[in-house]
C-alpha positions as CSV (number, residue, x, y, z in Angstrom):
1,X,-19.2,-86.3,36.2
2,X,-23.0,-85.8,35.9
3,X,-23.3,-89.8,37.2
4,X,-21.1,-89.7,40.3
5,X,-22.6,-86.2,41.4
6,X,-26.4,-88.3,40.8
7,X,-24.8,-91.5,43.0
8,X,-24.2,-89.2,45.8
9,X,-27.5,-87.5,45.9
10,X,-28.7,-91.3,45.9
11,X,-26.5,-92.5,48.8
12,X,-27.7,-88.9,50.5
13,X,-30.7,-89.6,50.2
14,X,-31.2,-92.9,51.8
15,X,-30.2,-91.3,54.4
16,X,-32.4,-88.5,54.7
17,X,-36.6,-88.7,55.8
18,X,-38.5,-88.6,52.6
19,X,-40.3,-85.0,53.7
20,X,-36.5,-83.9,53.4
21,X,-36.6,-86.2,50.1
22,X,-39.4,-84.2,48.6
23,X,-37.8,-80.9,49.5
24,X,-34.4,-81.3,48.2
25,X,-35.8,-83.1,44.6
26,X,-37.9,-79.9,44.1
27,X,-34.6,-77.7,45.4
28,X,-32.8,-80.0,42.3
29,X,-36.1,-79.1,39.9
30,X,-35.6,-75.4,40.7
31,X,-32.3,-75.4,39.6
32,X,-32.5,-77.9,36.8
33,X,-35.0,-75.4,35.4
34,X,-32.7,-72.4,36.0
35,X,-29.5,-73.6,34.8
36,X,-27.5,-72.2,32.2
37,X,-25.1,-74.1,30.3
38,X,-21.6,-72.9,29.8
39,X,-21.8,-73.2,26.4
40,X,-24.6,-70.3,26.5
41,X,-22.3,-68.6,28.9
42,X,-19.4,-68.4,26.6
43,X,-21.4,-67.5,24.0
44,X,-22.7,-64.7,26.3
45,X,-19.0,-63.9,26.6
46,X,-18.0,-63.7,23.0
47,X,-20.9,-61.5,21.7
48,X,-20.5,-59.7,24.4
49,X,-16.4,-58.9,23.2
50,X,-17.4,-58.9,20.0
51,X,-19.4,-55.9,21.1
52,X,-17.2,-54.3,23.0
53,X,-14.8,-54.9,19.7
54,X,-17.8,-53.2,17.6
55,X,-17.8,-50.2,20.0
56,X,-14.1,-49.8,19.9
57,X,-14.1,-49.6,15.7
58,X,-17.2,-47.7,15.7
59,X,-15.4,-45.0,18.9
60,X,-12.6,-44.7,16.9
61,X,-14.5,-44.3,13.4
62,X,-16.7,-41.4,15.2
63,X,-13.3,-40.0,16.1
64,X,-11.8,-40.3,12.8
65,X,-15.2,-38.2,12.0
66,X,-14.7,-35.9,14.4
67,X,-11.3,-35.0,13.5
68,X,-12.2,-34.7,9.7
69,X,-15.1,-32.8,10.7
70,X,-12.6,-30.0,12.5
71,X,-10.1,-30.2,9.4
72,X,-13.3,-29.7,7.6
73,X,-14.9,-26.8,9.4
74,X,-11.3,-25.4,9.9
75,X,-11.2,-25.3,5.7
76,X,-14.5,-23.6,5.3
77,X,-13.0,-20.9,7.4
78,X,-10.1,-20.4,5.6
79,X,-12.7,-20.7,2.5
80,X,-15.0,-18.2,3.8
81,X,-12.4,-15.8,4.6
82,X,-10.5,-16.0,1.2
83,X,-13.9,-15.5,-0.2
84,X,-14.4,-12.1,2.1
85,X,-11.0,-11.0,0.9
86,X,-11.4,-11.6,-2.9
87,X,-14.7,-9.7,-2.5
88,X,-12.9,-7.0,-0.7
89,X,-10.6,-6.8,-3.5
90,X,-13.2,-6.8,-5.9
91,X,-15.2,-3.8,-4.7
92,X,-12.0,-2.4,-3.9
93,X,-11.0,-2.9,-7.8
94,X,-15.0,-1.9,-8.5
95,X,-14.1,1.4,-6.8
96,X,-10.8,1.9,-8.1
97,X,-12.3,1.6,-11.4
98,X,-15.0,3.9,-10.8
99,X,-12.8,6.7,-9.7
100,X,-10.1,6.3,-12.6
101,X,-13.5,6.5,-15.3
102,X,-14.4,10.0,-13.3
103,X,-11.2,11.0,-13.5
104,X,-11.1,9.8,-17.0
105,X,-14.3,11.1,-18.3
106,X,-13.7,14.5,-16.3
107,X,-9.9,14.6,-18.2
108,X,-11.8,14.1,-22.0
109,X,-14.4,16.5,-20.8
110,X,-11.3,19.1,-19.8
111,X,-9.4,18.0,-23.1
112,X,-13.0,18.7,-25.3
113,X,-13.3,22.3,-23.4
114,X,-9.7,23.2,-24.1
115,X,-9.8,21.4,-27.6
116,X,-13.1,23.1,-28.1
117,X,-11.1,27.0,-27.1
118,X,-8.2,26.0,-29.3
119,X,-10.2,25.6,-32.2
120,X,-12.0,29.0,-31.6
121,X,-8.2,31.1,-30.9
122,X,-7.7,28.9,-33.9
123,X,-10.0,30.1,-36.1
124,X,-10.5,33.5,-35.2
125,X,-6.2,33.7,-35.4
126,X,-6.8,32.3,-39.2
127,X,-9.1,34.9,-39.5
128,X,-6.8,37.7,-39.1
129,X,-4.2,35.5,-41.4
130,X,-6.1,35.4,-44.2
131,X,-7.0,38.9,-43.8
132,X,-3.7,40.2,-43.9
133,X,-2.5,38.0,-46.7
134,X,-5.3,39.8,-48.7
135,X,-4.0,42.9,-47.8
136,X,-0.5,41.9,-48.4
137,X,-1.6,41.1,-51.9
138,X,-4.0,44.0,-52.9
139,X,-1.0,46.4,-52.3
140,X,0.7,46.3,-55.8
141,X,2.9,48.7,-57.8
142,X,1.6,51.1,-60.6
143,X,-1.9,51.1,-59.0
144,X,-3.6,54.6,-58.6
145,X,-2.7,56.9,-56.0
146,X,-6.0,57.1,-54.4
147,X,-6.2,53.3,-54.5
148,X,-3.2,53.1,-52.7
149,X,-4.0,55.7,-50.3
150,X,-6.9,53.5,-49.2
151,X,-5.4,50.5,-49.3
152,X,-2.5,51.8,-46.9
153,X,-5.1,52.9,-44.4
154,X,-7.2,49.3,-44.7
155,X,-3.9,47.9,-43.5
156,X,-3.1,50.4,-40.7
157,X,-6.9,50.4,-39.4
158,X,-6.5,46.6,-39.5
159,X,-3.3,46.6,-37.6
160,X,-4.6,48.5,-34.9
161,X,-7.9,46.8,-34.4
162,X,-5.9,43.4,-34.5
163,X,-3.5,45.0,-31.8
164,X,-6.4,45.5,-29.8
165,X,-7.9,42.0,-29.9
166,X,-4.2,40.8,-29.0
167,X,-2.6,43.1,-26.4
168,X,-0.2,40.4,-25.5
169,X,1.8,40.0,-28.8
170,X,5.0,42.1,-28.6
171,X,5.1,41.8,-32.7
172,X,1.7,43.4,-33.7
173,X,2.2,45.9,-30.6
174,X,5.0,47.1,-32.5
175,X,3.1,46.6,-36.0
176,X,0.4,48.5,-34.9
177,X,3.5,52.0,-34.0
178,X,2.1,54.5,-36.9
179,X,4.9,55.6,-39.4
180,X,4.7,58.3,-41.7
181,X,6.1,58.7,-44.8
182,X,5.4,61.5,-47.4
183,X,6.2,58.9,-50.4
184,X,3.4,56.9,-51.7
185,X,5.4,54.4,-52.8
186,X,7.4,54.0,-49.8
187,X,4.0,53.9,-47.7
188,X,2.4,51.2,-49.7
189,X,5.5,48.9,-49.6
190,X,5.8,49.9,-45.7
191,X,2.1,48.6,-45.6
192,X,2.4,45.7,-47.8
193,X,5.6,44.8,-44.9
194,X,3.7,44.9,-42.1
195,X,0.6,42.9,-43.4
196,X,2.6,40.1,-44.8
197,X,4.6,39.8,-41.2
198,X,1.1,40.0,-39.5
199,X,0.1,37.0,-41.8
200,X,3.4,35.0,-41.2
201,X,3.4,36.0,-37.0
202,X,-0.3,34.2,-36.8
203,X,1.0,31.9,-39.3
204,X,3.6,30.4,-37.0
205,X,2.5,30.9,-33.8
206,X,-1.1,29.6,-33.6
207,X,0.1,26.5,-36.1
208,X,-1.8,27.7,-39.6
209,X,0.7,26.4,-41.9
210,X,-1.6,23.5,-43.0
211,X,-2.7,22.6,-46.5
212,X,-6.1,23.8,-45.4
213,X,-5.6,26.7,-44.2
214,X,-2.5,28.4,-45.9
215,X,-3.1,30.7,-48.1
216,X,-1.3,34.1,-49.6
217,X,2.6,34.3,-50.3
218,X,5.2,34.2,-47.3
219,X,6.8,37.0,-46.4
220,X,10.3,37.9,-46.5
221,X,12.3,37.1,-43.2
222,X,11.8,39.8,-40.9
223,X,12.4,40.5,-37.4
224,X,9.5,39.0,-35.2
């Protein structure tokens, strides 16, 4: 094809003046020179579709990206905020604890005071226990009038005083009535009574019947 288009420029120009000659074979220079073979052309065309191929993979990776980014930013969020609410729960629990150890150590402190009063009504109850079991017990038959005498007014003088100190008990209110008798006898064993059911009321009702702290004979079952 290159041979036939060079025999017509030939048989053109013989026919043409050889100024025109000189003008067209530079016109055929020029674009000799700036020719482009097809095969460059279709190269051209392939890199640039292999580019365009290149751009699509690489638009739709940056997509992909993009979307994993969101599902990723989306999951820090949720991450975040179940962080925020297990801290909230925490300080919550912190505080909850807090108050329940107030409340706690302000209970034992309450328990210690009261424990603490307990023991004093305890002790100052065994007190008048172990007081009137010894009174129960010096009262005893065959000793000296005099003795007796005196021993009957320990108890009443005890009675009375322990009446004050307990206003409240019914029992020793009624202990503490004064009854006269003109027979020795009778007054000691009356006294000897009444100090033994002294000893058993504090006995019983402030819980002194313990090992430790019983002491003296029961008395016989009387009317409390």
């Amino acid at each position: 094809m290159r041979d036939a288009a060079a025999v017509l420029l030939c048989v053109f120009l013989a026919g043409c003046e050889p100024d025109r000659v000189a003008e067209i074979n530079a016109e055929i220079e020029k674009l000799t020179a700036e020719r482009v073979e097809a095969s460059v052309v279709s190269a051209a065309h392939s890199e640039a579709e292999a580019a365009e191929h290149r751009l699509a993979e690489t638009r739709g990776a940056l997509d992909q990206l993009r979307e994993e980014a969101k599902r990723l930013g989306d999951r820090r969020k949720e991450l975040e905020a179940a962080v925020a609410r297990e801290s909230e729960l925490t300080e919550r629990a912190r505080a909850d604890t807090a108050t329940t150890q107030q409340a706690t150590a302000a209970e034992l402190a309450e328990t210690e005071k009261k424990d603490g009063e307990i023991g004093l009504v305890r002790a100052s109850a065994m007190g008048v226990r172990e007081q009137a079991a010894v009174l129960a017990r010096e009262i005893r038959p065959g000793d000296p009038a005099w003795a007796t005498e005196r021993r009957v007014r320990s108890v009443t003088e005890f009675i009375a005083k322990v009446a004050r100190n307990y206003p409240d008990d019914p029992v020793v209110a009624e202990l503490a009535q004064p009854e006269q008798s003109a027979d020795p006898v009778e007054a000691a064993a009356l006294a000897a009574q009444k100090a033994a059911r002294l000893r058993d009321r504090f006995t019983r009702v402030y819980n002194l019947d313990t090992p430790e702290v019983a002491a003296g004979e029961q008395a016989p079952a009387q009317s409390k």
